[in-house]
Biopython code that builds the backbone (N, CA, C, O; Angstrom):
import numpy as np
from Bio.PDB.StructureBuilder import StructureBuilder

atoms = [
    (1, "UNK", "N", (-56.495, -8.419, 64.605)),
    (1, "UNK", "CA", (-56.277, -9.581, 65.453)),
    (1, "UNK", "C", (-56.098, -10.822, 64.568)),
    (1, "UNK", "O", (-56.816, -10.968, 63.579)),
    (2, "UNK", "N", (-55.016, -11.856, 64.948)),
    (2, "UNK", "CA", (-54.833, -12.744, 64.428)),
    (2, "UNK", "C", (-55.882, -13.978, 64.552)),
    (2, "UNK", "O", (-56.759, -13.922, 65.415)),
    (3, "UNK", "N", (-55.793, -14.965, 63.779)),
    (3, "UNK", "CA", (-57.133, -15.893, 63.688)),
    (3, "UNK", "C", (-56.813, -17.315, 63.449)),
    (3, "UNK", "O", (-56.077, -17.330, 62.462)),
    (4, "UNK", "N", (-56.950, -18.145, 63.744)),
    (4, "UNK", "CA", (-56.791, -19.782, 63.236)),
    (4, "UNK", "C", (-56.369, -19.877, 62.162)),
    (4, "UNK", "O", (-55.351, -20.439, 61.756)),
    (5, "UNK", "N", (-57.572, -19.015, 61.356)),
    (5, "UNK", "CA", (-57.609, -19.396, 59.993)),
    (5, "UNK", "C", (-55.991, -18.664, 59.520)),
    (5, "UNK", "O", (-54.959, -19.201, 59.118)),
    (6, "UNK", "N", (-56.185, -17.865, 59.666)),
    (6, "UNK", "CA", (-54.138, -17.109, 59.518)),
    (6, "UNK", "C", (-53.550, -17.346, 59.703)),
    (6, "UNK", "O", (-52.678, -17.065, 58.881)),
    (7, "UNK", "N", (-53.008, -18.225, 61.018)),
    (7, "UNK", "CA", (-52.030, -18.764, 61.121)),
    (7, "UNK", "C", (-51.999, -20.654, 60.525)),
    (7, "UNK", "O", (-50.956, -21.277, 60.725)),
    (8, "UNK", "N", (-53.090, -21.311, 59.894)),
    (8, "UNK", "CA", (-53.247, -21.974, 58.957)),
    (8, "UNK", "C", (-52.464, -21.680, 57.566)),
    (8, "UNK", "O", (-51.568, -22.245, 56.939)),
    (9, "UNK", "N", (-53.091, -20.755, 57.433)),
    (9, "UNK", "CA", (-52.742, -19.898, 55.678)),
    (9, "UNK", "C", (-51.192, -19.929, 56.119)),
    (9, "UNK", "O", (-50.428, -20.635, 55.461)),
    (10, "UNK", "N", (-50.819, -19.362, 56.953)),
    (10, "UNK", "CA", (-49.194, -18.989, 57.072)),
    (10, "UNK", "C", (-48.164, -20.362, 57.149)),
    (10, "UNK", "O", (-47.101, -20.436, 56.533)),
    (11, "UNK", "N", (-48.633, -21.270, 57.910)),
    (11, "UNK", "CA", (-48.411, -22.587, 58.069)),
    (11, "UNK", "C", (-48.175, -23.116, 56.509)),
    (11, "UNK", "O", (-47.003, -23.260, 56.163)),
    (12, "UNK", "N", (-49.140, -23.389, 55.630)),
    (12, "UNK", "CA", (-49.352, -24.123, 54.597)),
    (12, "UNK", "C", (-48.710, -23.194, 53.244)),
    (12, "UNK", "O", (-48.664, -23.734, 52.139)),
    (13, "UNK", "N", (-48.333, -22.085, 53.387)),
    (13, "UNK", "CA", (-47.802, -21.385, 52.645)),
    (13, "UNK", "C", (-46.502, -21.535, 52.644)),
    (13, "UNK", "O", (-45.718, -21.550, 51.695)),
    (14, "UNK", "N", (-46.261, -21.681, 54.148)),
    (14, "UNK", "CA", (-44.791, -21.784, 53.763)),
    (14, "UNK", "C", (-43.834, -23.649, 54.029)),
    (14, "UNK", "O", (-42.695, -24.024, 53.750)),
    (15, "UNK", "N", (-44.906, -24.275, 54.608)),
    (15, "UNK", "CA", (-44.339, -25.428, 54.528)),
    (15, "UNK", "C", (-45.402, -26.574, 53.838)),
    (15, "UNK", "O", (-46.632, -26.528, 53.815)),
    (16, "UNK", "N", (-44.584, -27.509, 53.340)),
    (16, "UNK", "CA", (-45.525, -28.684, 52.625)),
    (16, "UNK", "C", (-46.328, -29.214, 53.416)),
    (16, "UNK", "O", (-45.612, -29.824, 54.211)),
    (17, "UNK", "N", (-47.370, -29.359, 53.691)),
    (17, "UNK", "CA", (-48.025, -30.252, 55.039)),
    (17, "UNK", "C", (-49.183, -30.800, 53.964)),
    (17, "UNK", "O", (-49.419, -30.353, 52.842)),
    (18, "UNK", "N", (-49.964, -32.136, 54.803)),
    (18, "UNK", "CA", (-50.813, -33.142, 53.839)),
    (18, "UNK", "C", (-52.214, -32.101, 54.799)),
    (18, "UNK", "O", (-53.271, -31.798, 54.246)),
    (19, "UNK", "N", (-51.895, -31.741, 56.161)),
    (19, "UNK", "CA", (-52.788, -31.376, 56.821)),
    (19, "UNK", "C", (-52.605, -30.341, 57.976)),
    (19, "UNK", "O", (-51.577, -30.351, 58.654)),
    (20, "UNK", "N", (-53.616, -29.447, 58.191)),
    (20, "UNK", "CA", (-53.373, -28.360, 59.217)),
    (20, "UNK", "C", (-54.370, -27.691, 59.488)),
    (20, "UNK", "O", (-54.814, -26.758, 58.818)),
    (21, "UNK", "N", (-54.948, -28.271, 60.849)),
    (21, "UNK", "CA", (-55.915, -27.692, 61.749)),
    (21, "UNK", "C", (-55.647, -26.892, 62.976)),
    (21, "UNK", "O", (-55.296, -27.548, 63.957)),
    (22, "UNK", "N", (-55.740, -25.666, 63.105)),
    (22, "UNK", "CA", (-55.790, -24.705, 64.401)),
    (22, "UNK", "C", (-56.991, -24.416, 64.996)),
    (22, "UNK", "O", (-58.016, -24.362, 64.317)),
    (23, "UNK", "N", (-56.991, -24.221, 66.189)),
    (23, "UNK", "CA", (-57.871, -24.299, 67.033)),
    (23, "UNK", "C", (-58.000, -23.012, 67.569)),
    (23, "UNK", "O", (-56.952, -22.502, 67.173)),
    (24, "UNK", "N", (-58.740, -21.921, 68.374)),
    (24, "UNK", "CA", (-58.335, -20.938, 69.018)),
    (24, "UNK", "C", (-59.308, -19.888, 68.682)),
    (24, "UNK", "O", (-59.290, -19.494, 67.515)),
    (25, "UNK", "N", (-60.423, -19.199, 69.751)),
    (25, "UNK", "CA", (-60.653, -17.768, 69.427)),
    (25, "UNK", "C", (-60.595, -16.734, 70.021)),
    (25, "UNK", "O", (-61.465, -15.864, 70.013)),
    (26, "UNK", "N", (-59.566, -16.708, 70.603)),
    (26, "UNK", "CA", (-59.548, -15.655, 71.744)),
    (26, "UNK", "C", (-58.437, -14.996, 70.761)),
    (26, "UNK", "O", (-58.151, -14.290, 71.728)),
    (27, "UNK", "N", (-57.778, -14.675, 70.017)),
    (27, "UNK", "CA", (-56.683, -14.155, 69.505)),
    (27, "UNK", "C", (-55.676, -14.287, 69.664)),
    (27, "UNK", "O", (-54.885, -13.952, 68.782)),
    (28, "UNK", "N", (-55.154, -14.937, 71.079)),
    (28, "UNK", "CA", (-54.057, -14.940, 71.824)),
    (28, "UNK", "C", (-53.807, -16.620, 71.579)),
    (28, "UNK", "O", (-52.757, -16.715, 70.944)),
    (29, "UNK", "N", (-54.221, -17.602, 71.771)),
    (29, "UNK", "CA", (-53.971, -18.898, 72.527)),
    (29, "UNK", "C", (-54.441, -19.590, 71.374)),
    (29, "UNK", "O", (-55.635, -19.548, 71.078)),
    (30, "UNK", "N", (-53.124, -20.596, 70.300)),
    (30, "UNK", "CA", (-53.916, -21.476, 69.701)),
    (30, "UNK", "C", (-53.560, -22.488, 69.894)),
    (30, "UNK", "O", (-52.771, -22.591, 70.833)),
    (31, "UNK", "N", (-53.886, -23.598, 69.227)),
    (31, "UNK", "CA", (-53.607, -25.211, 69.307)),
    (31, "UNK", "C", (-53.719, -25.457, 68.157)),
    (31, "UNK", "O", (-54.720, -25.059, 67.560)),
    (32, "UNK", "N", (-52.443, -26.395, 67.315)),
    (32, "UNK", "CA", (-52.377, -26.869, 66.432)),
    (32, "UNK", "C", (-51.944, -28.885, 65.724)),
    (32, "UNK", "O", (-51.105, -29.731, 66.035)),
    (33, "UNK", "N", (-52.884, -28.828, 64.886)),
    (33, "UNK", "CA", (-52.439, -30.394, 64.549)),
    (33, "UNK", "C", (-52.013, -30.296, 62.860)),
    (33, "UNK", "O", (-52.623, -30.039, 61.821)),
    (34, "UNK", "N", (-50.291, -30.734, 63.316)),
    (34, "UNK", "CA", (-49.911, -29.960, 61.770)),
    (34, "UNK", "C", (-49.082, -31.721, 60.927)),
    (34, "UNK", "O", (-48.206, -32.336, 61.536)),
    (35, "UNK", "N", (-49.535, -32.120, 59.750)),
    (35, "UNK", "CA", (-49.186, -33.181, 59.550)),
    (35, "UNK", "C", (-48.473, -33.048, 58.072)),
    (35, "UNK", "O", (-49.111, -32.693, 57.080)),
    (36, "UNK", "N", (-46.700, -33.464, 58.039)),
    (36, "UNK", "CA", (-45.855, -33.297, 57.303)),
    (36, "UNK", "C", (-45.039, -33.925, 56.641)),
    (36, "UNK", "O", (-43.993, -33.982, 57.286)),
    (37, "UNK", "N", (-44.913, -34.676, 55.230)),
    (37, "UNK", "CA", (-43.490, -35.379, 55.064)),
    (37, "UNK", "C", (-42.845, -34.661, 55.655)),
    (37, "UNK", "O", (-42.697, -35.298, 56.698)),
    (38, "UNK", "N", (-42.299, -33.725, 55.784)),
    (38, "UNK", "CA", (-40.953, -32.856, 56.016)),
    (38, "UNK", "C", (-40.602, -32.930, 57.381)),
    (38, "UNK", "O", (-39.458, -32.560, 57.647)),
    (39, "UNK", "N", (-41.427, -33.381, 58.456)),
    (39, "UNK", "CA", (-41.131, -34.229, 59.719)),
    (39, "UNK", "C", (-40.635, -35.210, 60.007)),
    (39, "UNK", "O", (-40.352, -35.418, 61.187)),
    (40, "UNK", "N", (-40.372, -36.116, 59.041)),
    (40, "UNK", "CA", (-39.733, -37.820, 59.107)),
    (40, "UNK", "C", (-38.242, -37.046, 59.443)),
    (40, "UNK", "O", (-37.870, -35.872, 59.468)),
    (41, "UNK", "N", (-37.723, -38.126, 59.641)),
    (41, "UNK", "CA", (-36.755, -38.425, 60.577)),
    (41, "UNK", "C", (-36.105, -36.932, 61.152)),
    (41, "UNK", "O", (-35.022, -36.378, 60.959)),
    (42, "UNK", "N", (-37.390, -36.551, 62.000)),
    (42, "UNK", "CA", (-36.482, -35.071, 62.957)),
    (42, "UNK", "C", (-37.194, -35.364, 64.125)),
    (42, "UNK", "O", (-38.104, -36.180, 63.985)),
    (43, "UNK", "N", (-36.999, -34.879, 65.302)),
    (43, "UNK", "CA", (-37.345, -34.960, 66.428)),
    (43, "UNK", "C", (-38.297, -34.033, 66.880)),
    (43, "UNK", "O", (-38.201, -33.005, 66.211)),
    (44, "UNK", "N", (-38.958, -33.980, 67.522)),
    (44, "UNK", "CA", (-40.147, -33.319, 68.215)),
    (44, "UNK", "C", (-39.801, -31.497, 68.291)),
    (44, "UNK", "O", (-40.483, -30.504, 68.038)),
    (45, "UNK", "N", (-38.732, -31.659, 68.656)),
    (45, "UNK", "CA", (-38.074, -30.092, 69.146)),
    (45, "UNK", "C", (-37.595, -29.418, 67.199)),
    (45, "UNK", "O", (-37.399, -28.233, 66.926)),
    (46, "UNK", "N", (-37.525, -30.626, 66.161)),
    (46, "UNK", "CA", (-36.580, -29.963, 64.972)),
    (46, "UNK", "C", (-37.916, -29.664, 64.440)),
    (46, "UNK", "O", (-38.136, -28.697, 63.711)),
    (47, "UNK", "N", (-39.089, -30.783, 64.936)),
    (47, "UNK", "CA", (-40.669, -30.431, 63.939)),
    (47, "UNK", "C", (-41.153, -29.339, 63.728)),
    (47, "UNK", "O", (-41.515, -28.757, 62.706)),
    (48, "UNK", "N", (-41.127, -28.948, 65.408)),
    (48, "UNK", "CA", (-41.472, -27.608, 65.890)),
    (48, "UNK", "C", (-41.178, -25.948, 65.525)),
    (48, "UNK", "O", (-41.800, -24.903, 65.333)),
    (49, "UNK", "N", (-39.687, -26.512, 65.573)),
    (49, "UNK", "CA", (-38.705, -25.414, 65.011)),
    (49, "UNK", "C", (-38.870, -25.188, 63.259)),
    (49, "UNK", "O", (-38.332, -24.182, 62.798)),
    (50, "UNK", "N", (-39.559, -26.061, 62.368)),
    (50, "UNK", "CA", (-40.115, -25.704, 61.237)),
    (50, "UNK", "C", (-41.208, -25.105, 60.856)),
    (50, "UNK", "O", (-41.488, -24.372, 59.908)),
    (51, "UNK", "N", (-41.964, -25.668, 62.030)),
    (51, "UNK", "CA", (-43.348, -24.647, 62.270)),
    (51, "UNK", "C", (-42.991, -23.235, 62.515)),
    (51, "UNK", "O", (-43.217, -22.348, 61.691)),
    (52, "UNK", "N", (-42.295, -22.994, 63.936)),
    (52, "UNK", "CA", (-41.570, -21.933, 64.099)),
    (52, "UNK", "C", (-41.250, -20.953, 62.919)),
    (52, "UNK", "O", (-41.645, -19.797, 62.765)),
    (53, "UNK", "N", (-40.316, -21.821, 62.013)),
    (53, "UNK", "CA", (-39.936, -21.107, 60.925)),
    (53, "UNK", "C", (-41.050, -20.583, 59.958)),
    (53, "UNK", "O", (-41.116, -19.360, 59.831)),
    (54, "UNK", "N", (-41.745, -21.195, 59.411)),
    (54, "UNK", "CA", (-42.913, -21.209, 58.412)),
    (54, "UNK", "C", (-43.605, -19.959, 59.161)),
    (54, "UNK", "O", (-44.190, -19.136, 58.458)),
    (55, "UNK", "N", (-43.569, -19.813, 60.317)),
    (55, "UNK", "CA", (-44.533, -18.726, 61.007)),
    (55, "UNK", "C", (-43.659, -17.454, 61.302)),
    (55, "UNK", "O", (-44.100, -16.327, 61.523)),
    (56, "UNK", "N", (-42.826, -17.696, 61.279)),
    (56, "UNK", "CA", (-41.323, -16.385, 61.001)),
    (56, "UNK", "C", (-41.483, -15.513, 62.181)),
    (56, "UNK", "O", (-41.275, -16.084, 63.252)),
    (57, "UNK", "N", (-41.830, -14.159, 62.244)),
    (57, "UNK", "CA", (-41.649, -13.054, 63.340)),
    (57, "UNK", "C", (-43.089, -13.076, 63.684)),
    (57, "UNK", "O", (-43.386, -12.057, 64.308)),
    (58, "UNK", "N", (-44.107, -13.893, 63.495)),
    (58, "UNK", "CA", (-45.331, -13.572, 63.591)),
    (58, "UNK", "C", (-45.255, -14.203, 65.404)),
    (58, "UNK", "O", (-45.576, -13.782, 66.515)),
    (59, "UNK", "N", (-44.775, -15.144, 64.952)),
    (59, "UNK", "CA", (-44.500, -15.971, 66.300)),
    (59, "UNK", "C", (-44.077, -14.969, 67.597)),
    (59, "UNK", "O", (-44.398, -15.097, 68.778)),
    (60, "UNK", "N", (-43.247, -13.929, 66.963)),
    (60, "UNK", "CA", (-42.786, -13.046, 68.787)),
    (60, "UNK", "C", (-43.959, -11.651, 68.679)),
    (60, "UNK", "O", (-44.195, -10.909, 69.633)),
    (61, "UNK", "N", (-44.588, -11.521, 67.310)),
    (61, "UNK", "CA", (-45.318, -10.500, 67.333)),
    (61, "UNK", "C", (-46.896, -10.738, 67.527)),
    (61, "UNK", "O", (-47.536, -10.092, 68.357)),
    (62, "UNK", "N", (-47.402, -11.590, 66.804)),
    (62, "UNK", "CA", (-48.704, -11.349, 66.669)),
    (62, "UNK", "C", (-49.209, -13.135, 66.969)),
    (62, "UNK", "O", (-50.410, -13.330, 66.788)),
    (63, "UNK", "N", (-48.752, -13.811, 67.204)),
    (63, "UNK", "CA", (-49.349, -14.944, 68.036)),
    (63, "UNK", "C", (-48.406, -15.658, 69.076)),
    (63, "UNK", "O", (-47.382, -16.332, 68.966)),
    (64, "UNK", "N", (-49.312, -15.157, 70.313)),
    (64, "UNK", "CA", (-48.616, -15.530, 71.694)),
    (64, "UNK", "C", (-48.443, -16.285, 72.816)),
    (64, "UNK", "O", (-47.910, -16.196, 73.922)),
    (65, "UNK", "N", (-49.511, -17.597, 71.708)),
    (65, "UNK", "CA", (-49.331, -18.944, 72.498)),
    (65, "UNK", "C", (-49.806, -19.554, 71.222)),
    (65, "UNK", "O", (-50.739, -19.200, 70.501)),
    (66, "UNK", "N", (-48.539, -21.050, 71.030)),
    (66, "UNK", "CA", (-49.156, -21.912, 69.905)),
    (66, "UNK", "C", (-48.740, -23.300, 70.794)),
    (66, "UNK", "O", (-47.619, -23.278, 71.303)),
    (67, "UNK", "N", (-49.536, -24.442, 70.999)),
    (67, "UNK", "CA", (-49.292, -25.759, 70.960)),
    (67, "UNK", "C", (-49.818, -26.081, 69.889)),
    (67, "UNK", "O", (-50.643, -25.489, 69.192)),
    (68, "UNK", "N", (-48.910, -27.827, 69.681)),
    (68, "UNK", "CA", (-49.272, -28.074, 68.556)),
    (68, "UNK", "C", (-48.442, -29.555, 68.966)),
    (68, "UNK", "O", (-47.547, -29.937, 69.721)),
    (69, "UNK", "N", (-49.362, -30.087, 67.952)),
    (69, "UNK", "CA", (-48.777, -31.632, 67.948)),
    (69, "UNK", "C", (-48.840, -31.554, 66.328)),
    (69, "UNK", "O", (-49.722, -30.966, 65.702)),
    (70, "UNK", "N", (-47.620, -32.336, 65.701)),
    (70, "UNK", "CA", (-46.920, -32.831, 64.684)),
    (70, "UNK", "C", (-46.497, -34.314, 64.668)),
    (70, "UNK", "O", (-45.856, -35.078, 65.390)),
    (71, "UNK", "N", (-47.291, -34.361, 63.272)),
    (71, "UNK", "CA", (-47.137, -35.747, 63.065)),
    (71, "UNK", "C", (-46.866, -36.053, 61.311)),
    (71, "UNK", "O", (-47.558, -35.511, 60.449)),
    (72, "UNK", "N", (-46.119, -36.689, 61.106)),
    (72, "UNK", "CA", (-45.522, -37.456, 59.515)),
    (72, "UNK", "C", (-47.177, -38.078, 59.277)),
    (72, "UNK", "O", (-48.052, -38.469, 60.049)),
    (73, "UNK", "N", (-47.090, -37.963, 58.099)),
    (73, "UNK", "CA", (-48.380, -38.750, 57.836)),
    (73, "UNK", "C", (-48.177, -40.252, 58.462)),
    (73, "UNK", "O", (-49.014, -40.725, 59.230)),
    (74, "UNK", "N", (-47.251, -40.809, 58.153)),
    (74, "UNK", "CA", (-47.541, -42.439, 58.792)),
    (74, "UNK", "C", (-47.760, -42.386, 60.231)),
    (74, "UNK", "O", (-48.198, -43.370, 60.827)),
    (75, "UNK", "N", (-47.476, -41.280, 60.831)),
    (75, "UNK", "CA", (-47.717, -41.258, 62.261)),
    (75, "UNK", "C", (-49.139, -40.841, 62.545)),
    (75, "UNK", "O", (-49.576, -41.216, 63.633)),
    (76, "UNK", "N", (-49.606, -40.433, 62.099)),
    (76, "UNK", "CA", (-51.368, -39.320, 61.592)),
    (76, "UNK", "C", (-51.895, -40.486, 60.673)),
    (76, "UNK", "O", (-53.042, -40.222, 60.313)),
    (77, "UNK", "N", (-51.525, -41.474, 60.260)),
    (77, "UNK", "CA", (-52.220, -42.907, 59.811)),
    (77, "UNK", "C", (-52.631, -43.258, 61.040)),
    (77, "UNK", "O", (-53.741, -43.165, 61.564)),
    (78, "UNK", "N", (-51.715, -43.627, 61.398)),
    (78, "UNK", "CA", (-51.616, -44.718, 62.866)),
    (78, "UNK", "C", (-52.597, -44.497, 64.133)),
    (78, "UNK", "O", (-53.192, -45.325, 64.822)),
    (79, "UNK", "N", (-52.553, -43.056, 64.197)),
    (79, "UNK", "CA", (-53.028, -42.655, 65.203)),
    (79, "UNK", "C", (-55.231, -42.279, 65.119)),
    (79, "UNK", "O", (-56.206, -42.469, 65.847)),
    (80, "UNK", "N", (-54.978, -41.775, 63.956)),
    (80, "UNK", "CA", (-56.262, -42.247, 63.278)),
    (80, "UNK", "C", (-56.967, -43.658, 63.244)),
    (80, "UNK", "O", (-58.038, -44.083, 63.678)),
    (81, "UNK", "N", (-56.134, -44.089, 62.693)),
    (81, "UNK", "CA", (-56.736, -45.564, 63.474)),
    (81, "UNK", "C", (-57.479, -45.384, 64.539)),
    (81, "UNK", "O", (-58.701, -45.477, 64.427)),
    (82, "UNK", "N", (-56.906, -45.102, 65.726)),
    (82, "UNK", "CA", (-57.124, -45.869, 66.907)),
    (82, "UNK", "C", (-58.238, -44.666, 67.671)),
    (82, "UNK", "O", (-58.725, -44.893, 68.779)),
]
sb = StructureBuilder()
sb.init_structure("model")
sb.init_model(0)
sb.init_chain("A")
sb.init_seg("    ")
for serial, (resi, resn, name, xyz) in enumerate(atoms, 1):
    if name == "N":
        sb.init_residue(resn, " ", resi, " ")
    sb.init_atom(name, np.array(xyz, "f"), 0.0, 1.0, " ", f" {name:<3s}", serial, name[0])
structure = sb.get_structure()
């Protein structure tokens, strides 16, 4: 069974991120807060679709619900703040 912590490792392995927290223990259902230069200037749907990528076939096989919010570090500044 897949785990937070794995789909972390898989995340950060394959893309640059400053930060990456998953949430989730049921095996099935996670939630993620994934924070990236490599997010500046793309849109919500292109962020995603890098996550997507970084997580490759795991995504249709072995984890079967991910939310996630993505944020550029200056956006994960900002929001920290407040």
């Amino acid at each position: 069974m897949i785990t937070a912590e794995n789909i972390k490792q898989y995340i950060e392995t394959s893309l640059p991120c400053d930060q990456v927290q998953v949430e989730g223990d049921d095996g099935h259902h996670f939630h993620a807060v994934i924070v990236s230069a490599e997010f500046r200037d793309k849109s919500m749907i292109q962020q995603h679709q890098l996550v997507y990528k970084a997580l490759g076939d795991r995504m249709k096989q072995e984890i079967h619900a991910l939310s996630m919010k993505t944020y550029t570090p200056e956006q994960w500044s900002e929001q920290t703040q407040h």
